[in-house]
LODODO-175707 format. One record per atom (N, C-alpha, C, O): y, z, x; residue in one letter. Coordinates in steps of 0.2 Angstrom, whole numbers, plus 5000, padded with zeros to 4 digits. Atoms other than C-alpha are relative to their C-alpha. Layout:
YZXA ...
This chain:
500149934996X 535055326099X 499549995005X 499049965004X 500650014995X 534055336115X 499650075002X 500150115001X 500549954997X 532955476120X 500450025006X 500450085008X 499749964992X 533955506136X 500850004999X 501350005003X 499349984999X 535555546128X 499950094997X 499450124996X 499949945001X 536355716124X 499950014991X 499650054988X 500350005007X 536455686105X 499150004997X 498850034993X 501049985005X 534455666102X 499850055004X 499750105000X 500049944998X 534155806115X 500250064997X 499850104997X 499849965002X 535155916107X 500250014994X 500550074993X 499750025006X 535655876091X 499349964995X 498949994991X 500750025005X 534355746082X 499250045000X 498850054996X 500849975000X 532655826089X 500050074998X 499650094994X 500349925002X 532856016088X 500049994990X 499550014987X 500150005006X 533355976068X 499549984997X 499250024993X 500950035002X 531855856066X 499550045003X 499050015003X 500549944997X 530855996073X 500050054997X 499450064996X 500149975003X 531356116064X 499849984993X 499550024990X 500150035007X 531256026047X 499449984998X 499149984993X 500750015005X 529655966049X 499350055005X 498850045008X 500449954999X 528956126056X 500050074995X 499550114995X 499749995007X 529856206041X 499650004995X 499350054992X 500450045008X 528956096026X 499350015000X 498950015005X 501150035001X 527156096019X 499949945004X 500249895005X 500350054997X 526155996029X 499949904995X 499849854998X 500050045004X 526155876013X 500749965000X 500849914997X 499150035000X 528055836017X 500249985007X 500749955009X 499950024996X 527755826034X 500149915001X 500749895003X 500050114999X 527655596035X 500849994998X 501249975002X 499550025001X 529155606024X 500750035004X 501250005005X 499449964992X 530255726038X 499949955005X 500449935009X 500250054993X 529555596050X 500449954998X 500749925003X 499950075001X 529955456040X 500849974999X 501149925000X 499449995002X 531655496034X 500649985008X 501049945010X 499850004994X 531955546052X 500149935003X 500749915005X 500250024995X 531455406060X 500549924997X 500849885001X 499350054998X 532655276050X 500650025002X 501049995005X 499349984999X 534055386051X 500049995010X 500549965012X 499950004995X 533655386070X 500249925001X 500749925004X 500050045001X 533555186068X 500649974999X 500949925002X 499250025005X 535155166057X 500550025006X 501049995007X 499349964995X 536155276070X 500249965007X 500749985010X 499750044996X 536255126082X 500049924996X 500349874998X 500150065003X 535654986070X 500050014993X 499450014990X 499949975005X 536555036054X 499949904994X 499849904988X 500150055004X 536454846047X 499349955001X 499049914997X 500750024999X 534754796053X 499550054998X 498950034999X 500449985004X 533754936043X 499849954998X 499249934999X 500550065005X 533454796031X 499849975004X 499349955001X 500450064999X 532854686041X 499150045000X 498650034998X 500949944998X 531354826047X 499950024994X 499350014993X 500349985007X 531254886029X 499749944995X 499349954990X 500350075003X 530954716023X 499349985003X 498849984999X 500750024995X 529654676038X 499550044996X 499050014994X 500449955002X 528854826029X 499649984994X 499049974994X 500150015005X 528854786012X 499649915002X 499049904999X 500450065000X 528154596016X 499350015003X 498849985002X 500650004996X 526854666028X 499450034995X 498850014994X 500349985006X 526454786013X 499649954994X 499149954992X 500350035008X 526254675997X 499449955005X 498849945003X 500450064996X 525454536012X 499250035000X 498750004998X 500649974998X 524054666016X 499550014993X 498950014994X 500149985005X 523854695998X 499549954995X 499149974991X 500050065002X 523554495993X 499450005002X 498949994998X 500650034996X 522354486005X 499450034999X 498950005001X 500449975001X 521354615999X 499749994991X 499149994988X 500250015007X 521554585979X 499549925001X 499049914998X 500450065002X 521154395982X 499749985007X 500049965011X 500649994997X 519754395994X 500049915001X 500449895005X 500150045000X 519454225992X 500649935005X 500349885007X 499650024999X 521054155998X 500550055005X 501150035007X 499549964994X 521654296012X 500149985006X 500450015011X 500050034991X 521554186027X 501049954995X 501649964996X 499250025004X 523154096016X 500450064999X 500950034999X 499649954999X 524054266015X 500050045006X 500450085008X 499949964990X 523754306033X 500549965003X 501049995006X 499850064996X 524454146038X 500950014999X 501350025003X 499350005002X 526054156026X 500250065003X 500550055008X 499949944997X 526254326031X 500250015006X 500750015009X 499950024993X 526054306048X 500749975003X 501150005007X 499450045000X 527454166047X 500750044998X 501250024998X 499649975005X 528254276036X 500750055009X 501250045011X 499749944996X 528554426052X 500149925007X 500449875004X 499950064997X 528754276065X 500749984999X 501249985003X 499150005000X 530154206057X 500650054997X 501150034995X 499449984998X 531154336057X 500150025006X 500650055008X 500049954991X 530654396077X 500449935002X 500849935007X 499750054998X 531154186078X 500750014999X 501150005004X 499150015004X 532954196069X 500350055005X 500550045010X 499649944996X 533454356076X 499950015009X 500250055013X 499949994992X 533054336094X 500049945003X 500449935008X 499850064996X 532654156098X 500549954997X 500649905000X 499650075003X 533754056087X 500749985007X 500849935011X 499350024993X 535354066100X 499749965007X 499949905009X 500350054995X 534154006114X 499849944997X 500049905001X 500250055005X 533453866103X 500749945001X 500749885003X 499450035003X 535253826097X 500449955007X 500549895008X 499850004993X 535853826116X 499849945003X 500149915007X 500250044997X 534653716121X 500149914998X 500349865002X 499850045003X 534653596110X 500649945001X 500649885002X 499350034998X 536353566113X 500349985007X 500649945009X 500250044992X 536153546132X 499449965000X 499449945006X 500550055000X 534653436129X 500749914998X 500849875001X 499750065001X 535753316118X 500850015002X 501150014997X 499649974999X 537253376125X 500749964994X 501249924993X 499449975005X 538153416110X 500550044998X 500850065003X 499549935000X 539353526104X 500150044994X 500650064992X 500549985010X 538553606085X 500350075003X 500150105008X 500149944999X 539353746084X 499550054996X 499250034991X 500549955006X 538253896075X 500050085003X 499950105008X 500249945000X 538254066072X 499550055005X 498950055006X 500549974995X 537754186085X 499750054995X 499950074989X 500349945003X 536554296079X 499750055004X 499350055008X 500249944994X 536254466086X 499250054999X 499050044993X 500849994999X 534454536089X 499950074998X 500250115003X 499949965001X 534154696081X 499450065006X 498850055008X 500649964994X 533254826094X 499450014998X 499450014992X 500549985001X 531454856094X 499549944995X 498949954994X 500250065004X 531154686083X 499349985001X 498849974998X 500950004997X 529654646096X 499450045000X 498850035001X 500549935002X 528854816094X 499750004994X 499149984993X 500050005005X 528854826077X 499649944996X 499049954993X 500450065001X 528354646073X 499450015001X 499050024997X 500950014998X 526654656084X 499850064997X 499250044997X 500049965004X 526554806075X 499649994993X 499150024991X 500150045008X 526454726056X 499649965004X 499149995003X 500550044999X 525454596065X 499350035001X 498950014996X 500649974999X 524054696072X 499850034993X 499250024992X 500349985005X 523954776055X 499849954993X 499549974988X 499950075004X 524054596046X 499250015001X 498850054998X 500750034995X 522354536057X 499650074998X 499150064993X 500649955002X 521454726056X 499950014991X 499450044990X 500450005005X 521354706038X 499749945000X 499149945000X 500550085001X 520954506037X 499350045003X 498950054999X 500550004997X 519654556049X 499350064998X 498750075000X 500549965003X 518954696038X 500050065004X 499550095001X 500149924995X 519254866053X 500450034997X 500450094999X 499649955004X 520354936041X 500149984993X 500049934991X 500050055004X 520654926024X 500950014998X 501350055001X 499350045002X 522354876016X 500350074998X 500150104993X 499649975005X 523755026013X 500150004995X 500449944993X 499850025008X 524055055996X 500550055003X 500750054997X 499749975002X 525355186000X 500549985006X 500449975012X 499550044991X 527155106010X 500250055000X 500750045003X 499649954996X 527655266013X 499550005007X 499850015012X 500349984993X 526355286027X 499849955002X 499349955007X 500050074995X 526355096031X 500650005004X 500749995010X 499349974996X 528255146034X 499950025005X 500149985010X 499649964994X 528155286046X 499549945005X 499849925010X 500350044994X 526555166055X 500649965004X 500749975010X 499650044996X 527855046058X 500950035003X 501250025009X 499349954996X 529455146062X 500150065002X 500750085001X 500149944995X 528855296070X 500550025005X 500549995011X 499350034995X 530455346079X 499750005006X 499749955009X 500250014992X 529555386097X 499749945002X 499849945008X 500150054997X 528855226100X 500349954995X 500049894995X 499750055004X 529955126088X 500649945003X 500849895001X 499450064996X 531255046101X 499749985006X 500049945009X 500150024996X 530255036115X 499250015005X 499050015010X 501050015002X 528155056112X 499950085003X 500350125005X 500550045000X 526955096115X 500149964996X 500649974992X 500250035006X 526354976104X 499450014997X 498949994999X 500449945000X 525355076094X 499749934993X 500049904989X 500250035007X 524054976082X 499650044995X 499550104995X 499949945009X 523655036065X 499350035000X 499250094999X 500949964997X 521755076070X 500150055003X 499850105000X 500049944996X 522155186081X 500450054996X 500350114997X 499749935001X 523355296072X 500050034990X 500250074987X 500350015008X 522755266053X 499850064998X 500150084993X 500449945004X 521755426051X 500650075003X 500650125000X 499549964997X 523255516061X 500650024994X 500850074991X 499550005005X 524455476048X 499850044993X 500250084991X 500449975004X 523255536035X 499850104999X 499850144994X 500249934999X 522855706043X 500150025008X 499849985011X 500050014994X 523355776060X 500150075000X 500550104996X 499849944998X 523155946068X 500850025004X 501149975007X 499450024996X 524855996074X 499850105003X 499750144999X 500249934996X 524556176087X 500650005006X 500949955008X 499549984996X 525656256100X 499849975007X 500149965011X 500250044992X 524656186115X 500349924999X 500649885003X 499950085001X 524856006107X 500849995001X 501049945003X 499150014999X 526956036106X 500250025007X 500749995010X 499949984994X 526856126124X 499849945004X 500249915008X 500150064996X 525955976131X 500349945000X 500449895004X 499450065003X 527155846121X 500750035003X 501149995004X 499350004998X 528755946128X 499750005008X 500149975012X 500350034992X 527955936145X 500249945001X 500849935003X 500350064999X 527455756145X 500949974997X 501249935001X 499450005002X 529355746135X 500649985005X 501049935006X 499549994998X 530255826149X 499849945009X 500149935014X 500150034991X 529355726165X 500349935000X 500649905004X 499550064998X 529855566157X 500649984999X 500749925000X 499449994996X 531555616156X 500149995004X 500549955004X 500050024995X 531555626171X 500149955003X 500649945006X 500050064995X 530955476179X 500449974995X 500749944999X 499550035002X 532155396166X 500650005005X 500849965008X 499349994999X 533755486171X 500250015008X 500649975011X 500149984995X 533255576188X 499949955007X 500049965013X 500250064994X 532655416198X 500149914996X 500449865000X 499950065005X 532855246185X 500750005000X 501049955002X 499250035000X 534655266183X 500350005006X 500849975006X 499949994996X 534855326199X 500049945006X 500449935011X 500250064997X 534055166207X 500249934995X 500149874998X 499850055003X 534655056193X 500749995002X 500849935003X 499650034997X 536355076199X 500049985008X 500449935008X 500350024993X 535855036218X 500149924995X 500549884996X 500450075000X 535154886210X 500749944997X 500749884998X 499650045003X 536754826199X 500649995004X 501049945004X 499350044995X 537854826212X 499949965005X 500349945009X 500150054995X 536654726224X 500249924994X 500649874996X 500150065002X 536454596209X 500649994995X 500549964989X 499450025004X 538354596202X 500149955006X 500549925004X 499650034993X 538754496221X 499449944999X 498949954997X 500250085000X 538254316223X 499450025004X 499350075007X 500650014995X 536554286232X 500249985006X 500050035010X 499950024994X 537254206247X 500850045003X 501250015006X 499449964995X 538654356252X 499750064999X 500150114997X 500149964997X 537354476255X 499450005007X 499149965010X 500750004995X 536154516268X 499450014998X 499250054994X 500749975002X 534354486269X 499750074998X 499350084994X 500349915001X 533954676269X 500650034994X 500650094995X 499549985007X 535254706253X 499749984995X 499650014989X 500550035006X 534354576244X 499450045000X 499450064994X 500849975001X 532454666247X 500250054999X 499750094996X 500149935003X 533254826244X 500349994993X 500150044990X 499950005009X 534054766225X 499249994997X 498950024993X 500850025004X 532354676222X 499550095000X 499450134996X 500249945002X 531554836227X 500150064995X 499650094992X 499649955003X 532754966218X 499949984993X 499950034989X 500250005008X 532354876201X 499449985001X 499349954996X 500650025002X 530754836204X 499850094998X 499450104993X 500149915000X 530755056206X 500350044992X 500150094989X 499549995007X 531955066190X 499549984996X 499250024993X 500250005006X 531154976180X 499250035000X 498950044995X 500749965003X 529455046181X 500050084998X 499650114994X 499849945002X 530155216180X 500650024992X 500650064988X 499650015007X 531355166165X 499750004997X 499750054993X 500450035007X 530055086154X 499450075002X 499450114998X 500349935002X 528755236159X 500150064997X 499850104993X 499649955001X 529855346158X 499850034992X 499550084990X 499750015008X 530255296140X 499250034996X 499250074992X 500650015003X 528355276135X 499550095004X 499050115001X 500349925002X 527955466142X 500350034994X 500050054989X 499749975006X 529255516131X 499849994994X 499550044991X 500250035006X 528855426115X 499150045001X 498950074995X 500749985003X 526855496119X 500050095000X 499650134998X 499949925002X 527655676122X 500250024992X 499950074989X 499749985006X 528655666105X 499249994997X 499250024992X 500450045004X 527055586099X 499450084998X 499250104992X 500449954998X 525955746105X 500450064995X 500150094990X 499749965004X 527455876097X 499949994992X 499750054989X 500150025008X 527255796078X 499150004999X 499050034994X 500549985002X 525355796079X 499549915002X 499049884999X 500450085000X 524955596086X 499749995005X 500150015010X 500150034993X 524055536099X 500049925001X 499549885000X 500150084996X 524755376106X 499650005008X 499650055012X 500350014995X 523855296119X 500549975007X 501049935007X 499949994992X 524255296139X 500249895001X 499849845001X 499850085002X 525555116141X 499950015008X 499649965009X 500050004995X 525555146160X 499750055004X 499950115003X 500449964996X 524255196174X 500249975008X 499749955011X 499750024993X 525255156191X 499849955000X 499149955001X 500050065000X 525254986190X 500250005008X 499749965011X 499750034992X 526154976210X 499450025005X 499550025011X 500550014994X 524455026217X 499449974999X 498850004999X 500450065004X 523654876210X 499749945008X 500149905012X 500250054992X 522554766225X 500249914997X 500049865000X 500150075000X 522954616215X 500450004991X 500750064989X 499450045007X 523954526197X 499550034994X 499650044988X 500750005005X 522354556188X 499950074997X 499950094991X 499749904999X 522454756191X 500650014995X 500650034989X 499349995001X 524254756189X 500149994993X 500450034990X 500050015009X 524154686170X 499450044996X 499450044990X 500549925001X 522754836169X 500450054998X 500350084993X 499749955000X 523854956172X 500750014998X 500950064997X 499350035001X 525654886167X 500149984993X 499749934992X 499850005005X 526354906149X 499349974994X 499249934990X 500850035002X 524354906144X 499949974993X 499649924991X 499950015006X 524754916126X 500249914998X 499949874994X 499750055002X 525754756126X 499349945004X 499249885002X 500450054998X 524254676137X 499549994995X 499149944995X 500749995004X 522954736124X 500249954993X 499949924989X 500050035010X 523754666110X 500149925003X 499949894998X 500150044997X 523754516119X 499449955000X 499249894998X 500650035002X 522254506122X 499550004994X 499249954994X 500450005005X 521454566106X 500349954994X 500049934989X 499850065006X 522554446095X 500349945003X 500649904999X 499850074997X 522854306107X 499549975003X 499149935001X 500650014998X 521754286119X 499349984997X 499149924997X 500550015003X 520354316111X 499849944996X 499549894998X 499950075006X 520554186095X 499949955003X 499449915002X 500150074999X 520954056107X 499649995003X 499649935006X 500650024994X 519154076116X 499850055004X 499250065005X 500049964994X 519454196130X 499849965005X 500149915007X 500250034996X 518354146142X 499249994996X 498650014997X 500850035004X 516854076129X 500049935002X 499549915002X 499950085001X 517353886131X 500049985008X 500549955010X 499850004993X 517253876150X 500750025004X 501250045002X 499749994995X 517953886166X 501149974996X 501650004995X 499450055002X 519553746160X 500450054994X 500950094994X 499949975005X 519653816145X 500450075001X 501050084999X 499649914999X 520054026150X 500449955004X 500449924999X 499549994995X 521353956163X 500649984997X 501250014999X 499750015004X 522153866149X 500350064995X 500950084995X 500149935006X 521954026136X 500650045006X 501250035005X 499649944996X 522754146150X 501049965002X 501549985001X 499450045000X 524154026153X 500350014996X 500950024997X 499449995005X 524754036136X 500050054997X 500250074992X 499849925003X 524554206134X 500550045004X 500950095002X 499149994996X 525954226149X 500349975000X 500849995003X 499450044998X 526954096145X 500350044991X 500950044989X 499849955007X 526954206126X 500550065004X 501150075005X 499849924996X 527054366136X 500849985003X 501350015001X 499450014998X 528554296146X 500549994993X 500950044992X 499650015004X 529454236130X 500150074997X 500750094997X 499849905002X 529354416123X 500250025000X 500650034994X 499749964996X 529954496135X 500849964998X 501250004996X 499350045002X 531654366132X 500149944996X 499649924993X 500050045002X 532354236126X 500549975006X 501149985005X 499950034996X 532754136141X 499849975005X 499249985006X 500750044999X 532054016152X 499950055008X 499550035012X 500249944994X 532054166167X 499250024998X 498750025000X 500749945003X 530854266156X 499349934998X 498749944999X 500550044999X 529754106153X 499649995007X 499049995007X 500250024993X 529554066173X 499950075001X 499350065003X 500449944999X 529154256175X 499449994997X 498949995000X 500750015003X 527754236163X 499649935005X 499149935008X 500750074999X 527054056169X 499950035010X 499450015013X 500549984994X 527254156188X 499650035001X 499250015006X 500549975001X 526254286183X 499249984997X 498850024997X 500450055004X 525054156175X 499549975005X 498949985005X 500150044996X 524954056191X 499650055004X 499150025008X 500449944994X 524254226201X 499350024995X 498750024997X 500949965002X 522954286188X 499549934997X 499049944994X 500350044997X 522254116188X 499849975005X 499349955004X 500349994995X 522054086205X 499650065003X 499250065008X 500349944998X 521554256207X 499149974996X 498549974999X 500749985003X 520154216193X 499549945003X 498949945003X 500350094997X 519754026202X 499750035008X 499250015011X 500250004991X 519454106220X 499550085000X 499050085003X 500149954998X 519054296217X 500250055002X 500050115002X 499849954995X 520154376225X 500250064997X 500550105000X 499649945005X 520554496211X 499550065002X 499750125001X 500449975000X 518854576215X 499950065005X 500150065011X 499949944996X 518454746221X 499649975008X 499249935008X 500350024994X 518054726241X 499850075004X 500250125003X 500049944993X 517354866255X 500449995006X 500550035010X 499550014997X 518554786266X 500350025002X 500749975004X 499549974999X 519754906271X 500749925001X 501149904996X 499350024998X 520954776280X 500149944996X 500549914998X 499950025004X 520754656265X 500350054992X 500650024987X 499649965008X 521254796250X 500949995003X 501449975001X 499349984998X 522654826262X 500649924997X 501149914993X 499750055000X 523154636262X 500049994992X 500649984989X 499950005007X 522854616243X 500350064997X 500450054990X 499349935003X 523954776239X 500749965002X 501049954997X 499450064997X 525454666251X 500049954996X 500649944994X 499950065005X 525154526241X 500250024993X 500649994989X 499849995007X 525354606226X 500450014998X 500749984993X 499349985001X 526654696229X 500749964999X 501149964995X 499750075000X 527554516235X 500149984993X 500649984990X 500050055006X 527054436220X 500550024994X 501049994992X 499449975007X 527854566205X 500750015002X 501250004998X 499249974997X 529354626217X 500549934999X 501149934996X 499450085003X 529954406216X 499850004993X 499949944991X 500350035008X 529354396197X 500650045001X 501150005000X 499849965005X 530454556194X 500649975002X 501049964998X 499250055000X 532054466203X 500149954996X 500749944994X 499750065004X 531754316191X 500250054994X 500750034991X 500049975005X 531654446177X 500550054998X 500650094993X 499349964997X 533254536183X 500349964997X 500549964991X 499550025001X 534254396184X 500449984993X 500350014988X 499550015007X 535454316172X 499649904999X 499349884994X 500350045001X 534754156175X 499749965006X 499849975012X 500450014994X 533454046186X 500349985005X 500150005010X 499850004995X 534753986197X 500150045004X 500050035010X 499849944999X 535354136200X 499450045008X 499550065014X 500649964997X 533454206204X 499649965006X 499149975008X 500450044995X 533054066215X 500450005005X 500050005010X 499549974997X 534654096225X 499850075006X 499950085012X 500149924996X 534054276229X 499450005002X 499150055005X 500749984998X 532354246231X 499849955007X 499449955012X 500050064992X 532754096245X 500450085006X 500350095012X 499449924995X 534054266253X 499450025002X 499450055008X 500649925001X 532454376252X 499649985006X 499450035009X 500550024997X 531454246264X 500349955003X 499949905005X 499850044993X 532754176275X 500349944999X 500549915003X 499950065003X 533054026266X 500749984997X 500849924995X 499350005003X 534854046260X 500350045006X 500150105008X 499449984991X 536154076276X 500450074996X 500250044990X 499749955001X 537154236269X 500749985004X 500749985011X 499449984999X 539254216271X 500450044997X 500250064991X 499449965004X 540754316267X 499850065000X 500150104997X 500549925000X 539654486269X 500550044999X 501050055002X 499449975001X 540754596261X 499850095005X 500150125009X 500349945001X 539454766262X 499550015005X 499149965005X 500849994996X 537954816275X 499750024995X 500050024990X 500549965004X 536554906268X 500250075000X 500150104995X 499949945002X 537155076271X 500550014993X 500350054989X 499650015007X 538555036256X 499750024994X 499950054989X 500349995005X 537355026244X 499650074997X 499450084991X 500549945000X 536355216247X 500350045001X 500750045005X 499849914998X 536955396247X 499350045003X 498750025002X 500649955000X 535855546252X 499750014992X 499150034992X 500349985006X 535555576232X 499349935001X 498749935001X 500350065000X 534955396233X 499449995003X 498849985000X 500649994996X 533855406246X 499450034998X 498950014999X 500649925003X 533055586237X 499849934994X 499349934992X 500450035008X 532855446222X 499449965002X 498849955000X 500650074997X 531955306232X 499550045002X 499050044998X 500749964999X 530755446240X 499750024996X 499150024998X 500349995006X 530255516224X 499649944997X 499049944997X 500150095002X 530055336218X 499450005001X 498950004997X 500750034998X 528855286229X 499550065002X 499050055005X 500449944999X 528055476229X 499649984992X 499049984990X 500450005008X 527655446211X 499949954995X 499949944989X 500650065001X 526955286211X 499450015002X 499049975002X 500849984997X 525555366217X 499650054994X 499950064989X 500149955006X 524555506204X 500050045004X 499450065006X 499949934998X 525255666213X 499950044995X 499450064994X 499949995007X 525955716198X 499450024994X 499450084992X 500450005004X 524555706188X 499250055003X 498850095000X 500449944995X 523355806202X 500150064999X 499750104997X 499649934999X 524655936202X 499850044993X 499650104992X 500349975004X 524355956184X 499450034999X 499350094999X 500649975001X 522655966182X 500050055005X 500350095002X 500049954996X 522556086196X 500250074996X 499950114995X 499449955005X 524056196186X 499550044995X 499550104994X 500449965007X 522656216170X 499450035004X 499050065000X 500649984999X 521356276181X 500350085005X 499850115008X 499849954995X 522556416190X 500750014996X 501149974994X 499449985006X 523856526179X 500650005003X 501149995000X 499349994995X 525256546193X 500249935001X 500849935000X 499950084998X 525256346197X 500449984992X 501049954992X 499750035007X 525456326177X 500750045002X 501250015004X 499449975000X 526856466177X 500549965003X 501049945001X 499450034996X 527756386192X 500049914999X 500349875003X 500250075000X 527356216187X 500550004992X 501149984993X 499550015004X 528356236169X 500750045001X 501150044997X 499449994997X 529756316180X 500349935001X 500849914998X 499750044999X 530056166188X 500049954995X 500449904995X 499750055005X 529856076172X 500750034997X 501249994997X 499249965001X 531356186167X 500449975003X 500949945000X 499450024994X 532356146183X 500249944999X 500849925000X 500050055001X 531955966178X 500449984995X 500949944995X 499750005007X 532555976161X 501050015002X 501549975001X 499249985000X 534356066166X 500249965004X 500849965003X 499750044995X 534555946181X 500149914994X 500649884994X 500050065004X 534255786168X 500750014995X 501149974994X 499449985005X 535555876155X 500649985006X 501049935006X 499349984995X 536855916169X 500249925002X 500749905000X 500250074999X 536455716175X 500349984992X 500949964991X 499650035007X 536855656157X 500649994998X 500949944995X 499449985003X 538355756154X 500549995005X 501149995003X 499550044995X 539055706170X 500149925001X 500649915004X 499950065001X 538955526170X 500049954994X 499849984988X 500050065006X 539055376158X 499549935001X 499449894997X 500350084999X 537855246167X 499350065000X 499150115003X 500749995004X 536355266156X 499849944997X 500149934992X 499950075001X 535855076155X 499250014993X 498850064993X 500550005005X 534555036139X 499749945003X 500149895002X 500450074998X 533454886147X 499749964994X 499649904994X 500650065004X 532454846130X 500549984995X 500349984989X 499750025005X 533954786122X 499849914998X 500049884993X 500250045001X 533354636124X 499349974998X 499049924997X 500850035003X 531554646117X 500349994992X 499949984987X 
């Protein structure tokens, strides 16, 4: 089920709303929890087990480590391996299998196996809460109903944040739930709605019909406008998602923490993983990075450490060797940034300007690799993008690809890669007519995204592949 359909808008949430606004506060976890596989089952009715499983292992693992003291660094490890190989089986094994078989070229055949949604969320999830007990910042659940809902919390459960156990430990235990807190979660609900349906799907199709057509039978200016339009899609798709989940989060009584702060007005790669799916960068850093050193071991040493905390980062994100070479490009920028400097704040005017240009350069080709289907594919369009590939057969100019809705979508786009938005609020709480007219056009928002819904079928899910 997605957030941006009519069934959970209209159907799964008003019940889960009333149900556990309904029940004693004592029954609220279990409304939540119940909710949140059925939401779970309703598109991944045979992968429950696998997440009810992750659940129960991460539970008894946490438990070991805490009864035998002596011996928990051996119950982190198993455990660890434990959530591991099942995020290996279920998402990388086919790539593995694949490769394998074009390595020695073979012909083995094997069982495809299909990758249950939210598998990567989930995982890092049990992980983070494996590590904060070893490490003694929390101490070990004794109750798996509310290690449960930590791990399958339906608003961030298919597509993050990624929320770790520290942060929402005491939340789970006890949470104010008030009408300002539901009014600011169906807010925050209804804005990323929007940039989902209102601008992401609208610039997502733009984008699938630059990169359904060969790299070499479009025009250079066809190609920079698909890279564009999903560079603009998906930062609006995946925010989108990740307002929503912290609006639903704000309704039930939780506060998840803020997974993007305008990453596209970043002067540099270094910025831009500040501000860009920060959660995923944090847990990175606090359970990857760090361990392997950081930057304690020298200069050699961090450039290595960051290396393979992108070339992790990329696998992630896929199982493919695209989503590899997007991590080690990313890799390649915030190591050089850290070798030279350039990441560093300047008074420079016409240097911020040029390291904004750059930056933009640099994610806009990563996100062509991370678009495509495969490297040749993105090497194809990224030679087009920069004059390097002759374009024949042109079927389409650039007008083909845009309507006027189109357009109103790209100008929004890039309106609200900026924090307008977010001014306009605060302003709204400081003056009663600004709020009133300010939750009108969340209104106006809301019926245009429904009408938008219920008139089309192209509602693409991007994290089917985490």
């Amino acid at each position: 089920m997605l957030f941006s359909s009519l069934s959970f808008i209209g159907i799964f949430l008003p019940i889960v709303c009333l149900l556990y606004f309904v029940v004693t506060p004592k029954l609220r976890n279990y409304v939540l929890l119940g909710a949140s596989i059925l939401f779970y089952a309703w598109g991944e009715p045979v992968y429950v087990a696998v997440m009810l499983l992750t659940i129960v292992v991460n539970f008894v693992g946490a438990l070991l480590m805490e009864r035998f003291d002596r011996h928990k660094r051996l119950w982190l490890i198993l455990t660890i391996l434990a959530d591991l190989g099942f995020l290996f089986y279920f998402k990388y094994f086919n790539f593995f299998a694949e490769n394998i078989n074009a390595l020695l070229h073979s012909h083995i055949d094997f069982v495809k196996v299909l990758m249950p949604i939210g598998i990567s969320f989930y995982t890092f999830q049990a992980i983070s809460y494996l590590v904060d007990v070893y490490r003694g910042d929390t101490p070990a659940q004794h109750d798996i109903f509310k290690l449960s809902l930590f791990i399958c919390l339906f608003p961030q459960l298919i597509a993050g944040p990624i929320v770790k156990y520290n942060d929402i430990a005491s939340q789970i235990d006890e949470r104010e739930v008030n009408f300002d807190k539901v009014l600011c979660g169906v807010r925050r609900f209804i804005m990323g709605l929007s940039k989902k349906v209102l601008i992401a799907n609208t610039l997502g199709a733009v984008a699938d019909k630059i990169f359904e057509q060969a790299p070499d039978t479009i025009q250079t200016s066809v190609a920079w406008l698909g890279s564009v339009a999903y560079s603009l899609q998906l930062l609006f798709d995946f925010s989108g998602y990740s307002d929503m989940a912290i609006g639903l989060g704000l309704i039930f009584g939780f506060h998840i923490k803020e997974n993007f702060n305008y990453p596209y007005i970043s002067k540099s790669i270094t910025e831009f993983w500040r501000r860009w799916h920060i959660s995923l960068s944090s847990w990175f850093k606090e359970y990857l990075y760090i361990p392997l050193g950081g930057n304690r071991k020298g200069k050699k040493r961090q450039y290595l450490n960051l290396w393979i905390v992108f070339l992790c980062t990329g696998f992630w994100h896929g199982a493919a060797w695209n989503f590899i070479f997007w991590g080690i490009w990313h890799g390649l920028f915030i190591v050089l940034e850290k070798a030279t400097g350039w990441h560093r704040e300047t008074p420079l005017r016409w240097k911020r300007v040029l390291q904004h240009i750059y930056t933009i350069l640099v994610f806009v080709v990563g996100w062509v690799m991370f678009r495509s289907d495969n490297m040749g594919y993105a090497l194809s369009y990224i030679g087009n993008m920069f004059g390097l590939v002759r374009p024949h057969d042109v079927l389409y100019s650039l007008a083909f690809y845009v309507d006027n809705i189109e357009l109103i979508a790209f100008a929004a786009a890039l309106l609200c890669c900026f924090p307008v938005f977010s001014h306009l609020q605060e302003m709204a709480s400081r003056h009663r007519w600004l709020n009133i007219l300010l939750n009108i056009w969340l209104i106006a928002l809301l019926v245009l995204c429904i009408m938008s819904l219920a008139s089309s079928t192209y509602n693409p899910f991007i994290y089917f592949r985490f």
